[in-house]
C-alpha positions in Angstrom: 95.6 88.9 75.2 97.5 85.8 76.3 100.5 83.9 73.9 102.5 81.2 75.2 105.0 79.0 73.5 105.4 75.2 74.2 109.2 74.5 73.1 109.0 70.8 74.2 105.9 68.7 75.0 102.8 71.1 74.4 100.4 71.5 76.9 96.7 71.1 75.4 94.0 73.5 76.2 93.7 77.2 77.6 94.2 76.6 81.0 97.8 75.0 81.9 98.7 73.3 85.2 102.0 74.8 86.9 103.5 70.8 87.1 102.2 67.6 85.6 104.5 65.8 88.0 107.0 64.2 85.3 104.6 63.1 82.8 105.7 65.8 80.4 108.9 67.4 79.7 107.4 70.6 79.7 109.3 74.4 78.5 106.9 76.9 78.5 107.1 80.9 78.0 104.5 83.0 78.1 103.0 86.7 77.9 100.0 88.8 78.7 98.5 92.6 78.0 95.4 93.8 79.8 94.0 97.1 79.3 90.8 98.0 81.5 88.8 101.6 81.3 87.8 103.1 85.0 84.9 102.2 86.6 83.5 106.2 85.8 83.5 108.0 82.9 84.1 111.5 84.7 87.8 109.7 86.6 90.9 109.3 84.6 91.5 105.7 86.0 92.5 103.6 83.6 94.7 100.4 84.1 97.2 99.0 81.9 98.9 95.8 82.5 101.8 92.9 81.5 103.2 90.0 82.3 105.5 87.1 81.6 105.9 83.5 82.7 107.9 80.9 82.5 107.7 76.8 83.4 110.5 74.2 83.2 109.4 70.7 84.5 111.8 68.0 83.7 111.9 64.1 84.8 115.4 63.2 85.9 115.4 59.7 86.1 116.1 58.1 88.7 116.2 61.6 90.4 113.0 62.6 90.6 110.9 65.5 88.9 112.2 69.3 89.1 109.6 71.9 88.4 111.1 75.5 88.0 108.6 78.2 87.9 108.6 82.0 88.0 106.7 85.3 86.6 106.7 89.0 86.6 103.8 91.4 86.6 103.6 95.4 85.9 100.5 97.4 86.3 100.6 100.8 85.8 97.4 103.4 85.9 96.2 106.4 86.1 96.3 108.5 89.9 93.4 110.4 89.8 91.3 107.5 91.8 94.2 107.3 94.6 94.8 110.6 95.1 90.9 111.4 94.8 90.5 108.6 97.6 93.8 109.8 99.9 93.5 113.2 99.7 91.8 115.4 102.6 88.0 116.9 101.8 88.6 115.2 98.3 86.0 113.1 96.8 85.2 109.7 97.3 86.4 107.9 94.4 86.9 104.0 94.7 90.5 103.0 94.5 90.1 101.5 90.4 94.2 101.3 89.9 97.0 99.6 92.1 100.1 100.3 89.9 103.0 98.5 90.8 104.7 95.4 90.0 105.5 91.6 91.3 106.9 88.6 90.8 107.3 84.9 92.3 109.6 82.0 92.0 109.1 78.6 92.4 111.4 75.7 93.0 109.8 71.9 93.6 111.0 68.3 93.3 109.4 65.4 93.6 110.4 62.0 95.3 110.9 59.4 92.4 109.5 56.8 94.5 106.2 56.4 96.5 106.3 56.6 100.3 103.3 54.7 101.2 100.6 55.6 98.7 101.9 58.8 96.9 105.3 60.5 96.2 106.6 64.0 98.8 107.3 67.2 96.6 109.0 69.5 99.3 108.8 73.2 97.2 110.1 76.9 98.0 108.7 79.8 96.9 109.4 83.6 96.9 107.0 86.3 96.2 107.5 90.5 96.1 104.9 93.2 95.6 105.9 96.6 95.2 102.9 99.4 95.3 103.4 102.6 93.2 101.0 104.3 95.8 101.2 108.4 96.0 102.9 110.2 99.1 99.7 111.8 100.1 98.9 108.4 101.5 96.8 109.0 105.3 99.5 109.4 108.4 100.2 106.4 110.0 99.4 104.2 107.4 102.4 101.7 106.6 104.8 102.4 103.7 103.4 100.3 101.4 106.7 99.9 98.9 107.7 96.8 99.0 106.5 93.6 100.6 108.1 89.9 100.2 107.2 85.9 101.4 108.5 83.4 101.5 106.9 80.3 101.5 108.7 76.7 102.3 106.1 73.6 102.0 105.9 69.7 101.0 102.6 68.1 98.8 102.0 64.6 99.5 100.5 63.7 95.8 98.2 60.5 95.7 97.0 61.2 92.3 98.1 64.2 90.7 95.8 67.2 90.8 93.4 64.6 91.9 94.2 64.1 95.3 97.1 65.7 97.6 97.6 66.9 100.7 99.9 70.2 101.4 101.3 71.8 104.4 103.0 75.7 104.2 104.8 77.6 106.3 105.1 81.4 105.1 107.2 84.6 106.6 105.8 87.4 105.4 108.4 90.5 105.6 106.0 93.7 105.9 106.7 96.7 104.8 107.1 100.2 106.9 106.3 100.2 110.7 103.9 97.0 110.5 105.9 93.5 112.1 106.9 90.2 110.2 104.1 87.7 110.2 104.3 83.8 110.1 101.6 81.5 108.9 101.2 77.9 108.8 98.2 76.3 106.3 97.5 73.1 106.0 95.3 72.0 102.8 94.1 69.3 100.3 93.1 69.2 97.1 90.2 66.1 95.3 88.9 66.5 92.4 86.5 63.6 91.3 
């Protein structure tokens, strides 16, 4: 079950883009609940889910666009298929659930003018997970509380979702023993 309120321009259809790079002023909250049954009737893994959103996109003439975006997710479940699949001469099971929650926020602007043939949107981003995994967890695996990125790029839009071109550099703090991590993606989107 999905609701979402449009409190300025509305945004048409069921699936919503995260920017529409300043052609709509654009306020949107939002909310969903998932419920899921385990994947067999004899484990007690059932998955229950929610999660809120929000998007602010605003043109600030002669400024540029600012898109502010951020949500929160919270899963929670039932243990029996972790501590079925961590614990010694147990059975088997699949891990169904991954209770825990997250969240990311998003901050983007976007050039007013075009340099050469589209417009530079630099962005940053920040993203956490955090793992309600059981202490019975195998020895040496890492303590999977809590991990975080952070991700600072720039989109060079042509047309919209149509055609751009991004490049991403990401820090990934792991958790327990396992080291930091850097990544660099580049990537382009067409859609004809």
């Amino acid at each position: 079950l999905r609701l979402v309120g449009n409190f300025l321009d509305p945004e048409p259809g069921y699936y919503n883009a995260s920017t529409y790079y300043g052609e709509k002023e654009i306020f949107a909250l939002g909310g969903s609940l998932q419920y899921q049954n385990g994947p067999t009737p004899d484990v007690d893994d059932k998955l229950f889910g929610w999660q809120l959103d929000v998007l602010y996109e605003t043109k600030m003439s002669p400024s540029g666009v600012v898109s502010l975006e951020g949500a929160y997710w919270n899963f929670k479940g039932t243990d029996d298929g972790y501590t079925n699949a961590f614990v010694a001469g147990g059975p088997a099971t699949p891990i169904f659930t991954q209770p825990g929650q997250s969240f990311y926020l998003l901050a983007a602007w976007m050039t007013p003018k075009k340099i050469g043939i589209g417009n530079l949107q630099p962005n940053v981003r920040i993203e956490y997970v955090k793992l309600d995994l059981p202490d019975a967890a195998p020895a040496g695996t890492p303590d999977p509380d809590a991990s975080q990125k952070l991700d600072l790029g720039v989109n060079y839009i042509i047309d919209g979702h149509n055609l751009r071109f991004a490049a991403v550099f990401s820090h990934m703090f792991n958790p327990g023993p396992a080291a930091d991590a850097n990544a660099f993606q580049l990537g382009t989107q067409i859609q004809l």
